[in-house]
N, C-alpha and C positions, 0 to 999 in steps of 0.2 A: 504494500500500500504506500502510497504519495502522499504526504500532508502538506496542504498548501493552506498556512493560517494567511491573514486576510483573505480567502477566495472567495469572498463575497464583496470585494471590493471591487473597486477597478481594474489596477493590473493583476491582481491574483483571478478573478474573475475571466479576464482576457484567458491566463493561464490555463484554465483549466478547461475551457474551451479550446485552446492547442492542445491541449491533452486529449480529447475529446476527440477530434480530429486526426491524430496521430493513433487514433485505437486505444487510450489508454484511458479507463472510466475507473478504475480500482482508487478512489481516491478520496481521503478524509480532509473534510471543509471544516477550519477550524474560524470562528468569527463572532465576532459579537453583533447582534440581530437587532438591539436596542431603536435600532432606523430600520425598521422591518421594510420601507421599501428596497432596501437594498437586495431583496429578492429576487427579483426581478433581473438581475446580474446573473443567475444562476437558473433562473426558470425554461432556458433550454440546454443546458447542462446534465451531462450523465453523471454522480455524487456515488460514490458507497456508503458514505456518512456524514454526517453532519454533528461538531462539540462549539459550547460557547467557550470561548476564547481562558476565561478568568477558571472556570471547570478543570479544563482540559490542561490547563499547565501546572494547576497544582497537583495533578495525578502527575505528570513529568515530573515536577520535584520528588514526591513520594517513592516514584517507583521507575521515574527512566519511561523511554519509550519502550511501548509496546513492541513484541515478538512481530514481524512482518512488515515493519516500517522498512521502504526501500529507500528512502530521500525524505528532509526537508525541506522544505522551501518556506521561507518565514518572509514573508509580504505584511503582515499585521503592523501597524502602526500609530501612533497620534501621528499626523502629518500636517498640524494645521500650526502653520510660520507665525499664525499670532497669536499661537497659548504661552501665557508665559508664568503656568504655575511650574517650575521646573521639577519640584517633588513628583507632580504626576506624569511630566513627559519622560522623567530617567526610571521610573516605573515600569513605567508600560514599554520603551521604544529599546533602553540600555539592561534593566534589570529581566526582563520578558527573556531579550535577544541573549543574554548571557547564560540564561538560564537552556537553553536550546541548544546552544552550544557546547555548552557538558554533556547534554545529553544526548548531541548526537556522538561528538566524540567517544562517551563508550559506549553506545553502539556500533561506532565504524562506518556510518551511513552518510551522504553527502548532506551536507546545509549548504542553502543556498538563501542569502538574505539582501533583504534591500537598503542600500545604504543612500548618499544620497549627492547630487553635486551642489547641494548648499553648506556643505563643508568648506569650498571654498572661497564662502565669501564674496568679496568685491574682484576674487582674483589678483593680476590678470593674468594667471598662469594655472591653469585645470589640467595638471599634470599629477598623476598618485604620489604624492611625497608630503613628509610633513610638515616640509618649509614654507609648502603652497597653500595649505589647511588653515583659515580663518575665519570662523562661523561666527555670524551676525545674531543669530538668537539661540533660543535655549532648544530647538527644535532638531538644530543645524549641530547642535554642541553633544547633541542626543548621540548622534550617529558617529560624531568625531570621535567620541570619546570609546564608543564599539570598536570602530575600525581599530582606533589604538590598540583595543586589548584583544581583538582578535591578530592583530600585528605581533604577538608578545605569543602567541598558541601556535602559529601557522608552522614551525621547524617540529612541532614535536607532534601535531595531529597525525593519525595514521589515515584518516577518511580525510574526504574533498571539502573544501572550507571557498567559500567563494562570495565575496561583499561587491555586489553591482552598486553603481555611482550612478542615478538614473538624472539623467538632465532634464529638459522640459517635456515630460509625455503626454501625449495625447490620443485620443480614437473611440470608441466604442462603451458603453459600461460605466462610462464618468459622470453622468447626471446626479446621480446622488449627491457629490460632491459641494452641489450649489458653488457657492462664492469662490471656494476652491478649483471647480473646473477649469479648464485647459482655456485659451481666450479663444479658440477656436471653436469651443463647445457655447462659448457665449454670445464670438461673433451671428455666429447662425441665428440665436435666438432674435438679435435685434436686428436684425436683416426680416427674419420673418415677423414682427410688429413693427416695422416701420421702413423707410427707404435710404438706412445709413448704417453706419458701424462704427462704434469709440474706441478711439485709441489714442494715448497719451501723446501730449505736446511733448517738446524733446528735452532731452534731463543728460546730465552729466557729459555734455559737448555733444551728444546725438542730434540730429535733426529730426521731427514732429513724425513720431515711429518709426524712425530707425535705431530703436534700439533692439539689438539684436540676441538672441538667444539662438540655442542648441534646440531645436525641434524635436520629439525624435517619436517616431509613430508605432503606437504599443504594440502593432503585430510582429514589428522587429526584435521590441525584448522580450517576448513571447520565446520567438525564434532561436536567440541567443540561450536563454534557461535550458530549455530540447536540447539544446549543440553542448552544452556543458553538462547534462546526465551524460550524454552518450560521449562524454570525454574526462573521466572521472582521475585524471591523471591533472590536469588542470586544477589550481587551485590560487585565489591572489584575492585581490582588489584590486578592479578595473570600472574603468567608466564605461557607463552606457548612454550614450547619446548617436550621433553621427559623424561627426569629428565637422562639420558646417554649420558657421552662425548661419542665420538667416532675419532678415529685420521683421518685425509685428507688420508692417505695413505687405508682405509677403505673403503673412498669413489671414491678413483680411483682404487682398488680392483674390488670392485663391476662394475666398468664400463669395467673394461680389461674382467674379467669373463662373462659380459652379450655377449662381444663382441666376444670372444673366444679369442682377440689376447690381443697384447700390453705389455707394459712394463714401467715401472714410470722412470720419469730422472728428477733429481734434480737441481734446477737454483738456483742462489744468492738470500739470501734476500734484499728485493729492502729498500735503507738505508730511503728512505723517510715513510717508513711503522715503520722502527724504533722508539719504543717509542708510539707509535698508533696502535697495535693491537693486537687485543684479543686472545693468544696464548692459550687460555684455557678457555672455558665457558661451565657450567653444569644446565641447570634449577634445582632450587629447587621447586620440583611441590606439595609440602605437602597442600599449600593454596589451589588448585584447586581439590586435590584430597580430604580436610574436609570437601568442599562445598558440593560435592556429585558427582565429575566427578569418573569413574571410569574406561571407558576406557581405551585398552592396545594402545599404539602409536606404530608408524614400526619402526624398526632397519632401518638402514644405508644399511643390505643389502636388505632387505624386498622394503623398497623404491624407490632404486635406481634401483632396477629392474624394479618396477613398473612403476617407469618414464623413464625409457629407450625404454619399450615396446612401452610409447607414443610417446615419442622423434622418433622414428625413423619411426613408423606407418604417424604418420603427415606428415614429412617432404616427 
């Protein structure tokens, strides 16, 4: 069996639907349901079970994972950049994650975790090292402070240990998300009530949306998790993006164009963002591409198309 805690999420969700697809349905959904429409993320999904999240890891403390676990895959997260009760983000995101990580180690079984590329901050360097690592909140500092100590296990593990750096994702299963979603999940939304789409005036030397981020479109990290079971010899911290900024102005390009109409209008930047946001992020993907990924990842428009045919098929 697979356990993919968050798989009622977003990208765990995504995941388990490449599973699904690849023939593999043998698989325990560990999540917390408390947003029960998250459902919905899984309602055409093959499951062999389903544990609430808080349940299911204190049976791991007590007893380790169960006889038949073949991989984990630990997606479960607070992911939300402006909680800043830190007690509960190093709870849930570092003490959760640690916990998983003994256990799979004596098992022997792969972990596979979500780590994240706002470890690095303001940049301008998203290269894996720790020179480059300077987390802006307590969210960012969650995951820095994992990778450290998985950094500190990685020579002596006998099983696959592998911490993905996910840059800006987006595609399919993100609605739940609200104010969190991908701005390509949002572009759509104000295209379809109205005949425009917002996007910030320009901030930190950019001009009026170009500022640019790492795209990177969820069926490719999908992709990547499949290519690292089946290569259990691989084992690090690497990013997951595309190794291509690409500007917001790009990505509501692609949304005007899928839709035929529209037009972009620029709003203030909002001053509380000031000082707190990544006006520039680029994966450096050299790490995942020495291991042996090789993979081409989609462009900004290649994507965005792609998840708009869903976006609007679903709805």
């Amino acid at each position: 069996m697979i356990v993919v805690t968050g798989g009622a999420g977003f990208i765990g969700s995504n995941l388990v639907k490449g599973f699904n697809d690849s023939g593999v349905n043998d698989i325990l959904v560990v999540d917390d349901l408390e947003d029960g429409t998250k459902f919905r993320n899984l309602a055409d999904c093959e499951i062999a079970d389903y544990r609430d999240k808080d349940r299911w890891i204190e049976e791991v403390r007590t007893s380790g994972l169960t006889n038949g676990v073949r991989a984990v895959i630990h997606l479960g997260a607070c992911s939300t950049t402006t909680e800043w009760n830190g007690r509960y983000m190093m709870e849930n995101n570092y003490e959760y994650s640690r916990t998983l990580l003994h256990a799979t180690m004596d098992a022997g079984v792969p972990y596979i975790y979500a780590s994240s590329a706002s470890v690095y901050g303001m940049g301008p360097v998203f290269r894996e090292a720790p020179e480059n690592e300077r987390p802006l909140n307590v969210y960012a500092y969650s995951k820095f402070q994992f990778d450290n100590y998985v950094r500190r296990h990685l020579a002596v593990a006998r099983n696959q240990i592998v911490g993905l750096r996910y840059f800006n994702v987006y595609g399919p299963r993100e609605q739940h998300k609200a104010g969190m979603a991908s701005v390509a999940f949002h572009l759509n939304n104000q295209l379809k009530e109205g005949d425009s789409v917002r996007l910030f005036e320009g901030s930190d030397g950019f001009a009026d949306g170009e500022q640019r981020r790492d795209f990177v479109y969820v069926g490719d990290t999908v992709d990547v998790k499949l290519w690292l079971l089946d290569h259990p010899g691989v084992s690090g911290i690497f990013n997951l993006g595309t190794g291509r900024a690409q500007p917001f102005n790009d990505v509501a390009n692609a949304v005007i164009d899928w839709h035929g109409r529209g037009e972009v209008r620029y709003i203030p930047f909002p001053d509380h963002l000031k000082g707190r946001y990544q006006s520039f992020t680029e994966a450096d993907m050299n790490a995942l591409r020495e291991v042996g990924y090789m993979s081409e990842f989609l462009s900004v428009e290649q994507g965005v198309a792609r998840y708009m045919e869903w976006l609007n098929r679903e709805a």
